[in-house]
N, C-alpha and C positions, 0 to 999 in steps of 0.2 A: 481881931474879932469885930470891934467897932465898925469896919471898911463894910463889910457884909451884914450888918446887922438889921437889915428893912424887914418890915412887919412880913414880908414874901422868904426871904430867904432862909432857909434851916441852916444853923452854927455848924450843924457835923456835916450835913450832904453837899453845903454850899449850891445848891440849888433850891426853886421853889417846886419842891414834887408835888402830885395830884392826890397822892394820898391824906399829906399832911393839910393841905387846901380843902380836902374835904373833911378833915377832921377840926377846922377852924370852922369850918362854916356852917359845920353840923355838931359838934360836939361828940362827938363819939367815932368808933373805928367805921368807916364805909368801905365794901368792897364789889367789884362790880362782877356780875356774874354771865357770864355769855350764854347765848342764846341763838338758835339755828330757827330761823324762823319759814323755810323752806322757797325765800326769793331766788330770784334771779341777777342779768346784770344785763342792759343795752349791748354789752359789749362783747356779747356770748349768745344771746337770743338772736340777733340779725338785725337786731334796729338799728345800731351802729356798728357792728361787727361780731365777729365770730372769734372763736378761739381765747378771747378775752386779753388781758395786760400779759404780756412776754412773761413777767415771772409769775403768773397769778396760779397757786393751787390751795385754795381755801383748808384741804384737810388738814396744812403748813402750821394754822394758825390758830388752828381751832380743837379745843377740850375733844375728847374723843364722845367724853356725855352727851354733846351738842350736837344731835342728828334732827334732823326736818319730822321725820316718824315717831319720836318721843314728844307726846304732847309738852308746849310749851310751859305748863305746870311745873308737870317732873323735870322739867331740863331746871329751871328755876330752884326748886326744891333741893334737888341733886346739889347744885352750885354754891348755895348758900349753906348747906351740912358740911361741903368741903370748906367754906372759908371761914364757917365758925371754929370747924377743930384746927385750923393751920392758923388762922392769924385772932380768931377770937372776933371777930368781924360781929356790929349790932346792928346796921343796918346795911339796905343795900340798893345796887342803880341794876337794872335789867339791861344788857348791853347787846341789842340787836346788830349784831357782828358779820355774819355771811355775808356774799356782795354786798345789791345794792337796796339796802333798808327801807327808800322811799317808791320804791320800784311797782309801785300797784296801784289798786285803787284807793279813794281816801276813806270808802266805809272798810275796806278789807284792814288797813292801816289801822284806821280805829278800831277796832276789835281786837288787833293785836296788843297794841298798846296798852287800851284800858283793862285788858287781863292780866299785861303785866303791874299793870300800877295796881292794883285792886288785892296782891296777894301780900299775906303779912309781911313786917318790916323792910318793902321794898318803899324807896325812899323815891324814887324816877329810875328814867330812862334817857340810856344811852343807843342814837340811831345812828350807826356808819351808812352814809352814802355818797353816791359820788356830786359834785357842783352842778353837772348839766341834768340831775333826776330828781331836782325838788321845786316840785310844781305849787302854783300859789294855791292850792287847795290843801298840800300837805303841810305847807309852811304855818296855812293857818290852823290846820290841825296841831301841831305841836306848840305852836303860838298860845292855843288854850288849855293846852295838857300843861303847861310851865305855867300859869296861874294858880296851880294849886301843886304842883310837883316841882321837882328838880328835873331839869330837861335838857340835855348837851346832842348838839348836831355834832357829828365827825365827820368833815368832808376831807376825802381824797383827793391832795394834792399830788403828790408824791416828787412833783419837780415843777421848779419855776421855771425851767426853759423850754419853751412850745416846740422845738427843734429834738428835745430827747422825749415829751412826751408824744411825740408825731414816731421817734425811733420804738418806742416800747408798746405802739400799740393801744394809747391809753382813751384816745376817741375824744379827749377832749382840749381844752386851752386852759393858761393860766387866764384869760380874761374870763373863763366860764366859773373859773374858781372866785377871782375876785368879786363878779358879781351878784355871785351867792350869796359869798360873805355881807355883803353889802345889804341884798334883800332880807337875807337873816338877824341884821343886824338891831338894834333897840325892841325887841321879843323876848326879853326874859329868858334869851339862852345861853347857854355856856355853847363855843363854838369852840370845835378840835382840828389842827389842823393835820395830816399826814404829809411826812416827807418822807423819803428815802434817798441815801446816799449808794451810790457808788455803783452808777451807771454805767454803760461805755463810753470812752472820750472824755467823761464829767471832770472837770478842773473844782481841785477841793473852794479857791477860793469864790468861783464863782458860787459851790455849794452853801456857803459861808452867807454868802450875801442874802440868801433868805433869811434869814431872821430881819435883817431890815422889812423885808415883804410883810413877814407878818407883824414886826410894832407898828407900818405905817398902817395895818386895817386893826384899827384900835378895838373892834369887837371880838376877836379871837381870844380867847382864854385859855387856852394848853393848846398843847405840841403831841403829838407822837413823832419819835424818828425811831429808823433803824438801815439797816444792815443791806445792801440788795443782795440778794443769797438764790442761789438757785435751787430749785429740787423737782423731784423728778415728778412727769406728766407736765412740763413746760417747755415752751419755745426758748426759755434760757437756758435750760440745763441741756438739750440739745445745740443751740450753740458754743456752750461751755465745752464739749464733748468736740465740738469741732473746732475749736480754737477760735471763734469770733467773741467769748466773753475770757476776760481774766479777773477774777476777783479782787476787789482789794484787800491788805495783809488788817490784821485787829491791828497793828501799831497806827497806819494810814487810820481805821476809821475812826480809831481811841481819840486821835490828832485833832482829827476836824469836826466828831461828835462836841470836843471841849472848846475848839475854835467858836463852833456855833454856839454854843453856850454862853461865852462870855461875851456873845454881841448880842444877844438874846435877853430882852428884857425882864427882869423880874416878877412883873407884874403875868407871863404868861407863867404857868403851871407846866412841869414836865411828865405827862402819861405814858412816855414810854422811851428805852435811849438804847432800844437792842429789838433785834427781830430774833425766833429761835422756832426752830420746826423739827417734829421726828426724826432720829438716828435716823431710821427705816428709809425715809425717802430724801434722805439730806443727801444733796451733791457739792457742793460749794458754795463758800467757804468751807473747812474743816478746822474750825477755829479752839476745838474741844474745852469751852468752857460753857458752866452751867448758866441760867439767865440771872441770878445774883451777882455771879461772878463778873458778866457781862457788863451789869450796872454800874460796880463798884470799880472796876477800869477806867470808864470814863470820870467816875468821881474822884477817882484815884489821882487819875492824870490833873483832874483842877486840883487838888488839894498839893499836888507835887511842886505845881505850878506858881501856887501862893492865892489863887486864881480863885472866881465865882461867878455865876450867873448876873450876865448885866455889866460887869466891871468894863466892859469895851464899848460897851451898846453907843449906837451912833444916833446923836440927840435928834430929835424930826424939830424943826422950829428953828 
């Protein structure tokens, strides 16, 4: 017990999760509520491309409550009834989710935001967008929203190698990502990174080797990872159907979700360690487990292991 016992890591998940990080630093249960706020994405409008990320179909990810036509009140409203009766949840983060979050103007921006902060016990906001769509006018818009709120950027990495993000359509680079992180960086925010495993071609260890990328940008604060899964209305699942994608098996991505983990500093927060989308339009994987279940495989496999977040991590210095 003593080996894992840092002010970050939990005794029983052997990870530092987002949940328990936010219930350190706020004292109470926080849960984050999504939100459809009716943007778009560069990579679908024509500025950078059409059709968007090979596996990208937003309905994949998102509550069914979360529609652009339900004022963003009611979607708010909605989300926080469901997380008070399931988890007892006292406050909470608004978590602007659909594409790309900073995709507009910065007074249109502001309007959004400040209506999400302004509604009872939301605590901040959470804005998903990609590294090359956050212009200095927005940065410093959230720059002063996190002086009086909680405020976490999530940028879209989804892979460190500029070779598979050129293969999936993603429109941009790892140097576009780093230098966000960078511009983002001593602002008062919590920074999320996304990755996704299990590419074509992708070699686990090189997947691995990300978690060095993100201890060496020391302002990153949590992680999402998951699963790359195909479903349907995508360029993946049409490939999958024609034999240029083959999934990888739950035992593969259990393997290297835990590899990443124990090279994976403590000091980052885990927001996510599975991707999971409707029966209705799921193509591949068919992996038939539920998203707890999901979770507790990968914690499984560290606790099998002897293992915890960190215990590998390759020291920078």
């Amino acid at each position: 017990m003593s080996a894992f016992s840092s002010e970050h890591i939990h005794p029983d998940l052997r990870i530092n999760s987002y949940g328990h990080y936010l219930r350190r630093r706020f004292g109470c249960r926080v849960s984050k509520v999504n939100v459809d706020a009716g943007f778009t994405c560069p990579n679908r409008d024509g500025s950078k491309g059409t059709g968007g990320c090979i596996y990208c179909n937003n309905v994949s990810f998102s509550p069914r409550d979360t529609l652009a036509e339900i004022p963003l009140e009611e979607q708010v409203t909605t989300g926080m009834a469901y997380h008070r009766r399931r988890l007892k949840s006292d406050k909470f983060i608004v978590y602007f989710q659909k594409y790309t979050n900073t995709y507009a103007s910065v007074g249109h921006l502001a309007e959004l935001y400040q209506r999400a902060l302004a509604l009872p016990d939301v605590i901040g906001i959470s804005v998903g967008t990609r590294p090359d769509c956050l212009t200095d006018e927005a940065l410093e818009l959230l720059t002063t929203l996190a002086r009086d709120h909680y405020v976490c950027l999530e940028l879209g990495l989804q892979s460190a190698d500029d070779a598979i993000l050129e293969q999936i359509n993603r429109g941009h680079s790892l140097d576009d990502f780093i230098t966000a992180v960078k511009r983002a960086s001593g602002r008062g925010l919590d920074i999320c990174a996304h990755l996704i495993y299990g590419f074509p071609g992708e070699q686990p260890e090189e997947f691995v080797k990300s978690a060095d990328l993100l201890d060496s940008l020391s302002s990153i604060t949590s992680v999402k990872l998951h699963q790359l899964h195909a479903v349907e209305g995508t360029e993946l699942a049409a490939m999958y159907r024609r034999g240029a994608f083959d999934p990888i098996s739950l035992e593969q991505y259990v393997n290297t979700a835990a590899d990443f983990l124990e090279r994976l500093p403590s000091r980052i927060s885990i927001q996510r360690l599975y991707g999971s989308s409707p029966l209705e339009i799921r193509v591949a994987p068919q992996w038939g487990l539920k998203n707890n279940q999901m979770w507790y495989a990968v914690l499984n496999e560290l606790k099998r292991r002897g293992s915890w977040q960190g215990c590998k991590e390759t020291r920078r210095g």
